[in-house]
PDB file of N, CA, C and O in Angstrom:
ATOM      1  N   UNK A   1      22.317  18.473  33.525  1.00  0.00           N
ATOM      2  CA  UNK A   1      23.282  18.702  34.563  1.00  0.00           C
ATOM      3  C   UNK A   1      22.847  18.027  35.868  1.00  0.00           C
ATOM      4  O   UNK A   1      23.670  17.294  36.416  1.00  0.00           O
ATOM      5  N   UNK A   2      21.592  18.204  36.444  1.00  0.00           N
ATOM      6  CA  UNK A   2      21.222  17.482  37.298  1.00  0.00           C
ATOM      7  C   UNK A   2      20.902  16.216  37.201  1.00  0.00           C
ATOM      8  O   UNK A   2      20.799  15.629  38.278  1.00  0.00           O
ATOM      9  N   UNK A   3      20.727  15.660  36.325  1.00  0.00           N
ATOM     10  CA  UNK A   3      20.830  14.276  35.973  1.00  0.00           C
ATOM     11  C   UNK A   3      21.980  13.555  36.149  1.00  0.00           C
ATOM     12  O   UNK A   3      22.197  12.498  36.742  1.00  0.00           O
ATOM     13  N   UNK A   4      22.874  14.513  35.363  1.00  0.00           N
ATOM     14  CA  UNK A   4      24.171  13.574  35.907  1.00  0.00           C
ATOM     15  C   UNK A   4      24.611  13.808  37.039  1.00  0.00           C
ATOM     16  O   UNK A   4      25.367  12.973  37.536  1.00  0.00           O
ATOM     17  N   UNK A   5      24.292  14.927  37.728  1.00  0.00           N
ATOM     18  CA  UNK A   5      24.683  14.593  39.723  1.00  0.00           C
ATOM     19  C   UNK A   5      23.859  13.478  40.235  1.00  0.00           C
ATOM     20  O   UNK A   5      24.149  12.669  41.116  1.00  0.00           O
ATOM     21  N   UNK A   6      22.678  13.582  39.463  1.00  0.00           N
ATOM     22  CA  UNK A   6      21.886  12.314  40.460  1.00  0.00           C
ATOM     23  C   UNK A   6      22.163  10.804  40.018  1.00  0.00           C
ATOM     24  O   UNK A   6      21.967   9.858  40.781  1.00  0.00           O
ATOM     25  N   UNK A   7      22.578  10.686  38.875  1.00  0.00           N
ATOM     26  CA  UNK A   7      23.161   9.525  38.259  1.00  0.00           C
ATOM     27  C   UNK A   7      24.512   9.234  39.282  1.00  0.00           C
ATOM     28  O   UNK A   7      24.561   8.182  39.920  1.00  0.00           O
ATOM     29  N   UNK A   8      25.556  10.217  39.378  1.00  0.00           N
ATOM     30  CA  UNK A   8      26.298  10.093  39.850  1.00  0.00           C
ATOM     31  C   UNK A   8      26.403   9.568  41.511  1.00  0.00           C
ATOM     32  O   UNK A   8      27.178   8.830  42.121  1.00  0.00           O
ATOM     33  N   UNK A   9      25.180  10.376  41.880  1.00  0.00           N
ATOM     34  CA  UNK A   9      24.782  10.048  43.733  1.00  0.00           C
ATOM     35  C   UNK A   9      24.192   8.390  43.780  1.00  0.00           C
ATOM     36  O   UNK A   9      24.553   7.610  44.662  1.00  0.00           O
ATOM     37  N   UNK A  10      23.186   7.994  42.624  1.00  0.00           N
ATOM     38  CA  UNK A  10      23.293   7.121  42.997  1.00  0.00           C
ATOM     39  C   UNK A  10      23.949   5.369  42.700  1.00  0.00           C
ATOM     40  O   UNK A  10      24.023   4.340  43.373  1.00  0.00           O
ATOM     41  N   UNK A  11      24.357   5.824  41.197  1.00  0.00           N
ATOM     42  CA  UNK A  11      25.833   4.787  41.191  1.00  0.00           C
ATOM     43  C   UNK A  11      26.972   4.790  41.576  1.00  0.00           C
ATOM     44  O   UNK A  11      27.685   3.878  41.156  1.00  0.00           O
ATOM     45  N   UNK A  12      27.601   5.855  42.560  1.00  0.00           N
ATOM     46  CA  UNK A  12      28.395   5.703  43.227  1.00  0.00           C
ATOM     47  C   UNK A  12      28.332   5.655  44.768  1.00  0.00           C
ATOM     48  O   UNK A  12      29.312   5.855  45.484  1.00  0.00           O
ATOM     49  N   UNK A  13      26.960   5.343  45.260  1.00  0.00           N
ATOM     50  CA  UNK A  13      26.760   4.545  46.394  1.00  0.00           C
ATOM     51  C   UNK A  13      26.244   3.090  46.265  1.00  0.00           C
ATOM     52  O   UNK A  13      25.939   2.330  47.185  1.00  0.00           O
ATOM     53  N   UNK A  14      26.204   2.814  44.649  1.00  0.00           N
ATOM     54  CA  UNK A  14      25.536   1.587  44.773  1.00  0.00           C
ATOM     55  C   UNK A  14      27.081   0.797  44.441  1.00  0.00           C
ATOM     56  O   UNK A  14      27.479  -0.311  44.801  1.00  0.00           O
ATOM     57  N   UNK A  15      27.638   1.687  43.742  1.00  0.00           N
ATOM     58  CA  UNK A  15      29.090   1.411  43.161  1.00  0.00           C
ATOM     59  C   UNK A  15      29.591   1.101  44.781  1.00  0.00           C
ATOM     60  O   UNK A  15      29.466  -0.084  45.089  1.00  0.00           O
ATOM     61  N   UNK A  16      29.947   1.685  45.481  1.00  0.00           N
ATOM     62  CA  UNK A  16      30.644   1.845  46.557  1.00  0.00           C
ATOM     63  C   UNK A  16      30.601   0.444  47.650  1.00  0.00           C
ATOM     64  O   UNK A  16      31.506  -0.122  48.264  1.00  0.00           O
ATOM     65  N   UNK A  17      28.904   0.154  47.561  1.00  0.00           N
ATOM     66  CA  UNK A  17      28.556  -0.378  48.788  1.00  0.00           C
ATOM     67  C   UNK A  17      28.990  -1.970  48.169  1.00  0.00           C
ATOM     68  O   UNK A  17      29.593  -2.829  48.813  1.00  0.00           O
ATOM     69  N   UNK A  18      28.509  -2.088  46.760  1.00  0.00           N
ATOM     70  CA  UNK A  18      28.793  -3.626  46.207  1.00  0.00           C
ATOM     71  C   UNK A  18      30.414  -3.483  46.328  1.00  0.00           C
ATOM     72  O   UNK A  18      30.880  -4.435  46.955  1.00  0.00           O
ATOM     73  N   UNK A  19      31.273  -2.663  45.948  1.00  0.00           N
ATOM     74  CA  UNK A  19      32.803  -3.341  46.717  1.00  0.00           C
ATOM     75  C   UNK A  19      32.597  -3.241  47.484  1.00  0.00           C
ATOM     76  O   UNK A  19      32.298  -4.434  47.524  1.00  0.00           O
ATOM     77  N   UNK A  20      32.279  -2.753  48.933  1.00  0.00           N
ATOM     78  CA  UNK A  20      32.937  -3.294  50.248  1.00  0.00           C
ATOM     79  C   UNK A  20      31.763  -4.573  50.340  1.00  0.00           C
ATOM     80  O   UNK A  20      31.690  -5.258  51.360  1.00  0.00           O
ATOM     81  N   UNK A  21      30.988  -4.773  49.319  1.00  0.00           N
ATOM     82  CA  UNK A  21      30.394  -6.220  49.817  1.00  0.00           C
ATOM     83  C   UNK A  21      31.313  -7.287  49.308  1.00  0.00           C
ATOM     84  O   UNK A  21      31.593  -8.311  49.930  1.00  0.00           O
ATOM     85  N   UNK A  22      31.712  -6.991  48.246  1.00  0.00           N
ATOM     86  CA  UNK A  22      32.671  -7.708  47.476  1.00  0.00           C
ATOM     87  C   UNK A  22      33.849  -7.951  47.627  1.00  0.00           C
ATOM     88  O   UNK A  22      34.428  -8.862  47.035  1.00  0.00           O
ATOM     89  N   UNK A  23      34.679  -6.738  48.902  1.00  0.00           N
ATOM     90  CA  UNK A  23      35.624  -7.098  49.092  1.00  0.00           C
ATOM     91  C   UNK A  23      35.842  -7.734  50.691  1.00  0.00           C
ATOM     92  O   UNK A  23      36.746  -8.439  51.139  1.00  0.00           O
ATOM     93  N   UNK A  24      34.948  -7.324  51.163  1.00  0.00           N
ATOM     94  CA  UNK A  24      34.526  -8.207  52.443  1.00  0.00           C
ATOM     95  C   UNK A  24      34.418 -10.179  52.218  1.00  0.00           C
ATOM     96  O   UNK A  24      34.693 -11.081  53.009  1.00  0.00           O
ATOM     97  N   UNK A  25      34.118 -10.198  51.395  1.00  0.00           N
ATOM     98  CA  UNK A  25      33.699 -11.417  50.898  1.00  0.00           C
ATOM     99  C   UNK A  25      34.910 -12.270  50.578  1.00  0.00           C
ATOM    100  O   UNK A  25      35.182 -13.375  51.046  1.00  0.00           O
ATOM    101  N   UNK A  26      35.649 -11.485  49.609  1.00  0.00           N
ATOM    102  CA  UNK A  26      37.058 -11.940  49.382  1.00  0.00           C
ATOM    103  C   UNK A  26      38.355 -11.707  49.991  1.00  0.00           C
ATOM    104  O   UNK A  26      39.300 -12.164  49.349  1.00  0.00           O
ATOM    105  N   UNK A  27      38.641 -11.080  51.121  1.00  0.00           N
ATOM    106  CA  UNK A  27      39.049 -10.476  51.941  1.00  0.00           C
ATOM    107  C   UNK A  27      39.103 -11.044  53.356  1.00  0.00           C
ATOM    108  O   UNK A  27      38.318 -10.486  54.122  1.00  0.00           O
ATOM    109  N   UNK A  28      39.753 -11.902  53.823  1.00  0.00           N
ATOM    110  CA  UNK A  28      39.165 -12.714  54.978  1.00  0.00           C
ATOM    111  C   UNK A  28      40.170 -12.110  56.442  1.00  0.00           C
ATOM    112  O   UNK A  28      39.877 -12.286  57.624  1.00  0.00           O
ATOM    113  N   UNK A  29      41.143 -11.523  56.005  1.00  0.00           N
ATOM    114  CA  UNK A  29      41.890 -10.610  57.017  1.00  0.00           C
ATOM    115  C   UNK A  29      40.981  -9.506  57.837  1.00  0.00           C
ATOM    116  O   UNK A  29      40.592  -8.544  57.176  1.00  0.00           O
ATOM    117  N   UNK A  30      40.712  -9.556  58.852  1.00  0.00           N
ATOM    118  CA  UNK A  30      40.115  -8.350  59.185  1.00  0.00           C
ATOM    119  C   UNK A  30      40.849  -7.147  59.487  1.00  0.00           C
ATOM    120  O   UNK A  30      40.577  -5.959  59.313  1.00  0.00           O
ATOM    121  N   UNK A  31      42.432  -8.089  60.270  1.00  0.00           N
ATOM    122  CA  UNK A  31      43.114  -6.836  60.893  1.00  0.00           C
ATOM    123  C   UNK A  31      44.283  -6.422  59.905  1.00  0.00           C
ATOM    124  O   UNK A  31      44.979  -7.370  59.541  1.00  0.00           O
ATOM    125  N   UNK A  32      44.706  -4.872  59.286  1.00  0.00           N
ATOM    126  CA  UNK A  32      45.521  -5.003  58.083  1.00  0.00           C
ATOM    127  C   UNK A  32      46.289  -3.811  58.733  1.00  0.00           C
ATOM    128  O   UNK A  32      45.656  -3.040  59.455  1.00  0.00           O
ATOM    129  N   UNK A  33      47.613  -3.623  58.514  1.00  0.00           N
ATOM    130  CA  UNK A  33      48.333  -2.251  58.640  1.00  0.00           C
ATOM    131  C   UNK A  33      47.889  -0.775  57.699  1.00  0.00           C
ATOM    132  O   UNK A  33      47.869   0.406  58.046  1.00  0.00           O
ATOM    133  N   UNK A  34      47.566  -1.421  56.420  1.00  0.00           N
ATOM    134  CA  UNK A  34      47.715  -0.460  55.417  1.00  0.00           C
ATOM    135  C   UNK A  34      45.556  -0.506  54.924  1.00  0.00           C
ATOM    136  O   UNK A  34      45.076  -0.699  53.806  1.00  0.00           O
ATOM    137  N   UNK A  35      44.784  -0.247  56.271  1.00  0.00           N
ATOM    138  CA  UNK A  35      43.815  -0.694  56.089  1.00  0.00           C
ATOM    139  C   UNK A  35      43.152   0.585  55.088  1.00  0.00           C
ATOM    140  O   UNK A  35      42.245   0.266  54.319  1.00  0.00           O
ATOM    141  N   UNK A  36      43.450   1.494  55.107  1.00  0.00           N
ATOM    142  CA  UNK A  36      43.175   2.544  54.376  1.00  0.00           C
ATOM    143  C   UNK A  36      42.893   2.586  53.180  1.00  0.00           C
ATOM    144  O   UNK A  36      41.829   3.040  52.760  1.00  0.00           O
ATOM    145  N   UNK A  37      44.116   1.959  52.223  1.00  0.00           N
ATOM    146  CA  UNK A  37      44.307   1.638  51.057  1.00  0.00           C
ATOM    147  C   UNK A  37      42.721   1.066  50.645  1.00  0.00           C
ATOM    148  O   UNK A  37      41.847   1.835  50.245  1.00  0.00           O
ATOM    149  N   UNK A  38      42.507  -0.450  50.819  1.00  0.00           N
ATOM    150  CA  UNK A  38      41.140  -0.796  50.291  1.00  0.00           C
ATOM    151  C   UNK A  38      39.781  -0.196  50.984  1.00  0.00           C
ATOM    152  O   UNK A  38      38.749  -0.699  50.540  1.00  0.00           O
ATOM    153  N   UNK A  39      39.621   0.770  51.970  1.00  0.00           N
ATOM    154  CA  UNK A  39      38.881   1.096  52.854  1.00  0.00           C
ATOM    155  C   UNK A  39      38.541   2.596  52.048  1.00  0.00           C
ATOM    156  O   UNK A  39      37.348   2.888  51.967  1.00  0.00           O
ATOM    157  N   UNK A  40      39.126   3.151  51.703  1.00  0.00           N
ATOM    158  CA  UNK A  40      39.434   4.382  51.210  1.00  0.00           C
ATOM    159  C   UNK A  40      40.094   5.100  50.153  1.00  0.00           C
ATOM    160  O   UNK A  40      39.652   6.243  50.031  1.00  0.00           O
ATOM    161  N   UNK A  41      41.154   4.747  49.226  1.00  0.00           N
ATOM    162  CA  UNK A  41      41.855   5.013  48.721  1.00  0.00           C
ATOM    163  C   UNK A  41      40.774   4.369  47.289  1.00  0.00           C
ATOM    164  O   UNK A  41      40.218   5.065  46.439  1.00  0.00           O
ATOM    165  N   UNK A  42      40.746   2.980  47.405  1.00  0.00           N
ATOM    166  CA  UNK A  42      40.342   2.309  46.092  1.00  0.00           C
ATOM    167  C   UNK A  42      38.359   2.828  45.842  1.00  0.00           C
ATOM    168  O   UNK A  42      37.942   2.940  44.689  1.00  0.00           O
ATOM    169  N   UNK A  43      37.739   2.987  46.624  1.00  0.00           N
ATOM    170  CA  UNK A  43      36.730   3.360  46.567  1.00  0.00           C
ATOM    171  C   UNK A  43      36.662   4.533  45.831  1.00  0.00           C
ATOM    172  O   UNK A  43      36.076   4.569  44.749  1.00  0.00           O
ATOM    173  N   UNK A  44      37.282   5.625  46.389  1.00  0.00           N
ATOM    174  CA  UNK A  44      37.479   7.380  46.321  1.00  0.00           C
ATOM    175  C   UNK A  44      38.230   7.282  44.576  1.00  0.00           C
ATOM    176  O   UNK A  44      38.174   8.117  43.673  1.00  0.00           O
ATOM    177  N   UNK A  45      38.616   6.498  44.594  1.00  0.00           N
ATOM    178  CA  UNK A  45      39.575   6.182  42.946  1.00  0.00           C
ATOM    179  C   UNK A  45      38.205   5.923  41.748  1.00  0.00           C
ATOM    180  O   UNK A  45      37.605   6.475  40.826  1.00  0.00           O
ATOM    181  N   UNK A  46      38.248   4.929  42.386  1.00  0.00           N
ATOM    182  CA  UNK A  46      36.641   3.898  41.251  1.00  0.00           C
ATOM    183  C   UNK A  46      35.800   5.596  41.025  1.00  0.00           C
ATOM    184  O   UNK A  46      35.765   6.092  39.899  1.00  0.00           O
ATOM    185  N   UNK A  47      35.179   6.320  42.236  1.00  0.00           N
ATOM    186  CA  UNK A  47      34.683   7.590  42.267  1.00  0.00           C
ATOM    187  C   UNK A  47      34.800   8.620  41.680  1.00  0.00           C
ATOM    188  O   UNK A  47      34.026   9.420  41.156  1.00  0.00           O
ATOM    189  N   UNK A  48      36.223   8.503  41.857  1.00  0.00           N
ATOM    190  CA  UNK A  48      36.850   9.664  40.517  1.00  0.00           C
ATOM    191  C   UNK A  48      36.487   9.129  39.429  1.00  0.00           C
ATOM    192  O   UNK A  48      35.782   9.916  38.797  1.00  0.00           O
ATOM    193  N   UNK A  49      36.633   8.176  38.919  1.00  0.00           N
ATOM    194  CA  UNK A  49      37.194   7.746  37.360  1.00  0.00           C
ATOM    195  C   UNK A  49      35.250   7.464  37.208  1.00  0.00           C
ATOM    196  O   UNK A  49      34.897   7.462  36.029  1.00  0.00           O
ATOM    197  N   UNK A  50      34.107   7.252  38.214  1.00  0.00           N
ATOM    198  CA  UNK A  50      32.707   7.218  37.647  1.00  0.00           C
ATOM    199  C   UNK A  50      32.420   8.423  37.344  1.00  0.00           C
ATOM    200  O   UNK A  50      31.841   8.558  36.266  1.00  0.00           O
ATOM    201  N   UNK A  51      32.707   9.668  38.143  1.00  0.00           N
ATOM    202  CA  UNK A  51      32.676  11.084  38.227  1.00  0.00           C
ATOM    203  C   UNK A  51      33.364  11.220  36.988  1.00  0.00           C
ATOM    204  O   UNK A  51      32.485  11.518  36.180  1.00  0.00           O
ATOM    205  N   UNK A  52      34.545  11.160  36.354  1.00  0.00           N
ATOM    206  CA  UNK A  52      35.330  11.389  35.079  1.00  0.00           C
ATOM    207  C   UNK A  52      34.426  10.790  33.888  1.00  0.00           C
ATOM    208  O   UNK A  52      34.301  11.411  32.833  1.00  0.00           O
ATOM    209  N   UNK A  53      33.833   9.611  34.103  1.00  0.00           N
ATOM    210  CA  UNK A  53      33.012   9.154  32.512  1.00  0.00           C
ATOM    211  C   UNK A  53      32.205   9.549  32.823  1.00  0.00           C
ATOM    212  O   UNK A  53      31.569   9.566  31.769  1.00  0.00           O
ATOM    213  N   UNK A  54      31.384  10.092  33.765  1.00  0.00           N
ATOM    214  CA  UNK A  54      30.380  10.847  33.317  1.00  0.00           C
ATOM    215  C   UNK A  54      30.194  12.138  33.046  1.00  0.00           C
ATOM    216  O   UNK A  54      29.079  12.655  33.120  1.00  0.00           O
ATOM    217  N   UNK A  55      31.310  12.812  32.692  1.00  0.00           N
ATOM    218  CA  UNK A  55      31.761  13.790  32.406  1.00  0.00           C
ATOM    219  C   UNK A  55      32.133  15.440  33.401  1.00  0.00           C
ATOM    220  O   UNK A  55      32.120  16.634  33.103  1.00  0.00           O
ATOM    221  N   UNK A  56      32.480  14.526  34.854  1.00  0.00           N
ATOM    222  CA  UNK A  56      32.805  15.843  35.111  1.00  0.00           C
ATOM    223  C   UNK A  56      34.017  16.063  35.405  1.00  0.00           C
ATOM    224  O   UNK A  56      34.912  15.287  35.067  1.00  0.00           O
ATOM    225  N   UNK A  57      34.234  17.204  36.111  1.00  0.00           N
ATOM    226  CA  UNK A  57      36.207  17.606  35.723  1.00  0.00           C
ATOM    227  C   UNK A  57      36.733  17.816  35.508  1.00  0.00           C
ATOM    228  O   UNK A  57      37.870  17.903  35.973  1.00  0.00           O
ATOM    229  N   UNK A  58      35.834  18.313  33.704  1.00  0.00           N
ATOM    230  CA  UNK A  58      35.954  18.661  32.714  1.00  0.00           C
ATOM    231  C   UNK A  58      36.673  19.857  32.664  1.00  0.00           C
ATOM    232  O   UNK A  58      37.778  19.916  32.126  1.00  0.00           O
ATOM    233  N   UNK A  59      36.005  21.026  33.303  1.00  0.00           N
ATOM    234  CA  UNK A  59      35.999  22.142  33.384  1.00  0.00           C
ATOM    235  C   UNK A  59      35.688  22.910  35.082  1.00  0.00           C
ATOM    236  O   UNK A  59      34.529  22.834  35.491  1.00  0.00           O
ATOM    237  N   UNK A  60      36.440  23.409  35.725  1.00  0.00           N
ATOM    238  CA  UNK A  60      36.183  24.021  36.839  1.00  0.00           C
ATOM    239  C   UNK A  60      34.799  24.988  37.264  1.00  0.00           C
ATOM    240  O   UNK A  60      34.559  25.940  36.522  1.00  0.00           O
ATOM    241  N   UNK A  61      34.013  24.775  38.298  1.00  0.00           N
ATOM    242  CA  UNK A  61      32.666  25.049  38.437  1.00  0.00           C
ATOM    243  C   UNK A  61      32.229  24.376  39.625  1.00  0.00           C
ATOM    244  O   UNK A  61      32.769  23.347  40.030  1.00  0.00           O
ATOM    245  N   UNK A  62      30.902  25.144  40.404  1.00  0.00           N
ATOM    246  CA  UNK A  62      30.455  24.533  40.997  1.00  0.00           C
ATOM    247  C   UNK A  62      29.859  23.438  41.291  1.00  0.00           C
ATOM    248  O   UNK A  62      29.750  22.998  42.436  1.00  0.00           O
ATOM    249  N   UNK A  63      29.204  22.645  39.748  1.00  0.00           N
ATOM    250  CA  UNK A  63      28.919  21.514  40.113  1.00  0.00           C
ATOM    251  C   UNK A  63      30.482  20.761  40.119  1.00  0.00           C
ATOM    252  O   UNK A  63      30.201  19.726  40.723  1.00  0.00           O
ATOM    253  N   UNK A  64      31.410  20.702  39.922  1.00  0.00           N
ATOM    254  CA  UNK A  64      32.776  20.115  40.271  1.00  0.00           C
ATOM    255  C   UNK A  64      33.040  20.072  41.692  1.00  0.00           C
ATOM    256  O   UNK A  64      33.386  19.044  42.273  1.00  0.00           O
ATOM    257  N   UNK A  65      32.828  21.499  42.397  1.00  0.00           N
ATOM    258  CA  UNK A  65      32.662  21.377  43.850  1.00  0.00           C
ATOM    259  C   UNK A  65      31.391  20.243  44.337  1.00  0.00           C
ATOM    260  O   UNK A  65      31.854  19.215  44.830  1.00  0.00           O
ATOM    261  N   UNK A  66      30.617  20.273  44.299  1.00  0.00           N
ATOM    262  CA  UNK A  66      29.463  19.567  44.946  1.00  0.00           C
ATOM    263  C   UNK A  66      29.571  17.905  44.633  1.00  0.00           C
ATOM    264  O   UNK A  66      29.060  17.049  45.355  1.00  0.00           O
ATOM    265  N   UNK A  67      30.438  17.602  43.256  1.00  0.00           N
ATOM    266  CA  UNK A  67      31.030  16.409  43.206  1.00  0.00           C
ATOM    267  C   UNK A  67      31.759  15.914  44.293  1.00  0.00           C
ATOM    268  O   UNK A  67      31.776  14.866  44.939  1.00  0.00           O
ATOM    269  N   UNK A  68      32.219  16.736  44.299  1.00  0.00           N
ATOM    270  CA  UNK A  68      33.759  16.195  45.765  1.00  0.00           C
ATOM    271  C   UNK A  68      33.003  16.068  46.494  1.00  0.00           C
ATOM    272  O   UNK A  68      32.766  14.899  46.801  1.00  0.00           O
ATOM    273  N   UNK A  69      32.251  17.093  47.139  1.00  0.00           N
ATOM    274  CA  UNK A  69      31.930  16.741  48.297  1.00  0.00           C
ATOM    275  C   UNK A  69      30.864  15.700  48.173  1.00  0.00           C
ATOM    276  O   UNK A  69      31.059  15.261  49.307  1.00  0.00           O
ATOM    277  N   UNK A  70      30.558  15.462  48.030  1.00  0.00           N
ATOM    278  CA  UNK A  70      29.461  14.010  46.993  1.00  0.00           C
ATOM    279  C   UNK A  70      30.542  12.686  47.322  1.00  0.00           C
ATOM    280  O   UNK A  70      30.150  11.692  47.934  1.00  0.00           O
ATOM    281  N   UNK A  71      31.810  12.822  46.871  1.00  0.00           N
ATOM    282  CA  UNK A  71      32.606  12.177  46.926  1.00  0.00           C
ATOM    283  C   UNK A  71      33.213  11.662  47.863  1.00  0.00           C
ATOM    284  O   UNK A  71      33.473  10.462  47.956  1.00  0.00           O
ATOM    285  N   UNK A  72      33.523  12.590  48.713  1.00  0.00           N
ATOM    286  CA  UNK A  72      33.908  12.695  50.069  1.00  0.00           C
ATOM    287  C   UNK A  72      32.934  11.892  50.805  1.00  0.00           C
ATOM    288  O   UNK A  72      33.079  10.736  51.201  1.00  0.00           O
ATOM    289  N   UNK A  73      31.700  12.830  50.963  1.00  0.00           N
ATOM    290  CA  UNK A  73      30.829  11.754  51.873  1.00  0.00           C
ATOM    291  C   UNK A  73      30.240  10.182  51.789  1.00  0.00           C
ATOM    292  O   UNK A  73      30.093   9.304  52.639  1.00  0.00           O
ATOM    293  N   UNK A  74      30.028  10.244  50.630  1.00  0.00           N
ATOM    294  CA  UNK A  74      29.646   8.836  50.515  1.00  0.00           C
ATOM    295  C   UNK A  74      30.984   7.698  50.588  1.00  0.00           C
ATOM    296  O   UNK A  74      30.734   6.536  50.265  1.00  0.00           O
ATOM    297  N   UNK A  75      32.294   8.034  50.988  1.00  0.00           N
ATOM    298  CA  UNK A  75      33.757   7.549  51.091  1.00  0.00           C
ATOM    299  C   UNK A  75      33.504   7.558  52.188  1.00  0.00           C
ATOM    300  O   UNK A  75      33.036   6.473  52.531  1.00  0.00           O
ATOM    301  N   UNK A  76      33.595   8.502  53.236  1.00  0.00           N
ATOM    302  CA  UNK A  76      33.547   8.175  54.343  1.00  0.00           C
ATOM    303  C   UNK A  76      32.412   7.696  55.154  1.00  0.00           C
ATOM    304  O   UNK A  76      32.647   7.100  56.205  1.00  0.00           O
ATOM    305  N   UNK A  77      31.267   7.892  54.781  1.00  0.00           N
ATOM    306  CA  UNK A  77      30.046   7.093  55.408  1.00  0.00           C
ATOM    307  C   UNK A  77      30.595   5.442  55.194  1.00  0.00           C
ATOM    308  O   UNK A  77      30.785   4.708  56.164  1.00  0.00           O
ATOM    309  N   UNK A  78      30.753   5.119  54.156  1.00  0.00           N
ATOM    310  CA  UNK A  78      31.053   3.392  53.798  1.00  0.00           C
ATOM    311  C   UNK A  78      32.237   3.136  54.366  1.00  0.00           C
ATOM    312  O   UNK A  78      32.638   2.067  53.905  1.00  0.00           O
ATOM    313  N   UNK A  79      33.253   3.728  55.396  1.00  0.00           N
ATOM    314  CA  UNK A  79      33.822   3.207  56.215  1.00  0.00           C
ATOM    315  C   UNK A  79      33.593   2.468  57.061  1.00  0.00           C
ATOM    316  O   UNK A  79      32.946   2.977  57.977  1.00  0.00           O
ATOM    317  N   UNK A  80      33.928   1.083  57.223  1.00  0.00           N
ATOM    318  CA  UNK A  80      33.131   0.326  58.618  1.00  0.00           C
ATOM    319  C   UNK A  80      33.413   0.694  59.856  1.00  0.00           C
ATOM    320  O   UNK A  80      34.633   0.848  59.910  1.00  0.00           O
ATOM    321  N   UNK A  81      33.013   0.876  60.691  1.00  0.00           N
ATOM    322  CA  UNK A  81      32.959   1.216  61.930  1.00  0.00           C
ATOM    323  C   UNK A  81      33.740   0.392  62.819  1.00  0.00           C
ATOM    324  O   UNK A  81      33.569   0.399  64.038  1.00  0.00           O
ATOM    325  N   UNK A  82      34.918  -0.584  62.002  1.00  0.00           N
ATOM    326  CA  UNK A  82      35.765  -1.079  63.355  1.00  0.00           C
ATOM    327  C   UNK A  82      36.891  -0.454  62.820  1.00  0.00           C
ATOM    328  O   UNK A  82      37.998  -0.351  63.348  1.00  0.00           O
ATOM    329  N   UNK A  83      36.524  -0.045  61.730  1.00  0.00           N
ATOM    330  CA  UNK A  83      38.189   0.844  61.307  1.00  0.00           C
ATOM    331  C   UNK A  83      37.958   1.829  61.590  1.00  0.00           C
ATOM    332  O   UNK A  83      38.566   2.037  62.640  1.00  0.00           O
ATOM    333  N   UNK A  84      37.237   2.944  61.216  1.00  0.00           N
ATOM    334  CA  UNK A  84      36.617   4.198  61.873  1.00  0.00           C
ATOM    335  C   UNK A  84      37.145   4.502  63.052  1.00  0.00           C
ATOM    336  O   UNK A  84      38.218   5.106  63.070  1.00  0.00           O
ATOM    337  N   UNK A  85      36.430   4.108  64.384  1.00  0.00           N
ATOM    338  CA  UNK A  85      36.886   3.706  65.245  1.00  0.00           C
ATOM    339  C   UNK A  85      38.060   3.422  66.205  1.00  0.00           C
ATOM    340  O   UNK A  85      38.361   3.522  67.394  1.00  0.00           O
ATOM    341  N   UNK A  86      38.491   3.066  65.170  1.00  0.00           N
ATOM    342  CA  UNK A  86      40.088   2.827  66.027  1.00  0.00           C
ATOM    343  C   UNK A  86      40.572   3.681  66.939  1.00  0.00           C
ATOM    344  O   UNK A  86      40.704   3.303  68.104  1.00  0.00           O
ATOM    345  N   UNK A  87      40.919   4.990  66.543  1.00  0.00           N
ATOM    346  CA  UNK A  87      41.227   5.548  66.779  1.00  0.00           C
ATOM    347  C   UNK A  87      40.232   6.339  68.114  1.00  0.00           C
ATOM    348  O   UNK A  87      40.381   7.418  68.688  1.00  0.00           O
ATOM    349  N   UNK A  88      39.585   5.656  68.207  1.00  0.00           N
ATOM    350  CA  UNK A  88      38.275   6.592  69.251  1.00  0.00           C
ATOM    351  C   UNK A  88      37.461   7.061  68.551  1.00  0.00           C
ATOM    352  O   UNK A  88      37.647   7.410  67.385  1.00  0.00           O
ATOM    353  N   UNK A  89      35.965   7.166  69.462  1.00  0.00           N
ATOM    354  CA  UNK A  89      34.522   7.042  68.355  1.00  0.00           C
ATOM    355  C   UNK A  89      34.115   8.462  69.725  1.00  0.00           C
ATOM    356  O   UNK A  89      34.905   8.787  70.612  1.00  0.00           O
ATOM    357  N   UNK A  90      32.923   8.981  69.547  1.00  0.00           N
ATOM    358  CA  UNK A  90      32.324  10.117  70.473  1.00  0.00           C
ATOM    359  C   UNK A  90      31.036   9.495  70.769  1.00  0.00           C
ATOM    360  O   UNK A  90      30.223  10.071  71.491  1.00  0.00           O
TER     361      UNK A  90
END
C-alpha cells in the first residue's frame, strides 16, 4: 500500500514536470485565453488515469483521500508562476 503511494508521489511529479517541459517546448504561445486547460486540466487527467493503473479508486478509503490531495498539490505547485499570478501573487 505504501509503495504504491510512493510510486505514485514520485511518477507523478516526474510525470508532471516532463510535460510542462515538453509542452513548453512545443508550445511557443505564451499568452492563451483557455490557459488552464494545458496548465491544469491535462496534467490533473494524465494523474488520474496514473493514480487509476496503479490501482487506486478502486474502492473508497483513506488512502483514496491522500491520493487527491497528492493530486491536487503536485497540480498546483507545477503551475508556472506567470499564470499563477495573474490574477495577483501575496
Amino acid at each position: 500500500m505504501k509503495e504504491r503511494l510512493l510510486s505514485f508521489v514520485f511518477l507523478g511529479i516526474l510525470g508532471t514536470l516532463a510535460y510542462h517541459l515538453l509542452y513548453s517546448r512545443l508550445v511557443s504561445a505564451p499568452t492563451q485565453i483557455y490557459w488552464y486547460v494545458p496548465q491544469i486540466l491535462v496534467p490533473a487527467l494524465l494523474l488520474l488515469g496514473l493514480a487509476w493503473g496503479l490501482g487506486f479508486y478502486r474502492r473508497a478509503g483513506w488512502l483514496e483521500a491522500a491520493v487527491t490531495l497528492i493530486l491536487l498539490a503536485i497540480v498546483g505547485l507545477t503551475v508556472p508562476a506567470s499564470y499563477s499570478c495573474g490574477l495577483g501573487c501575496f
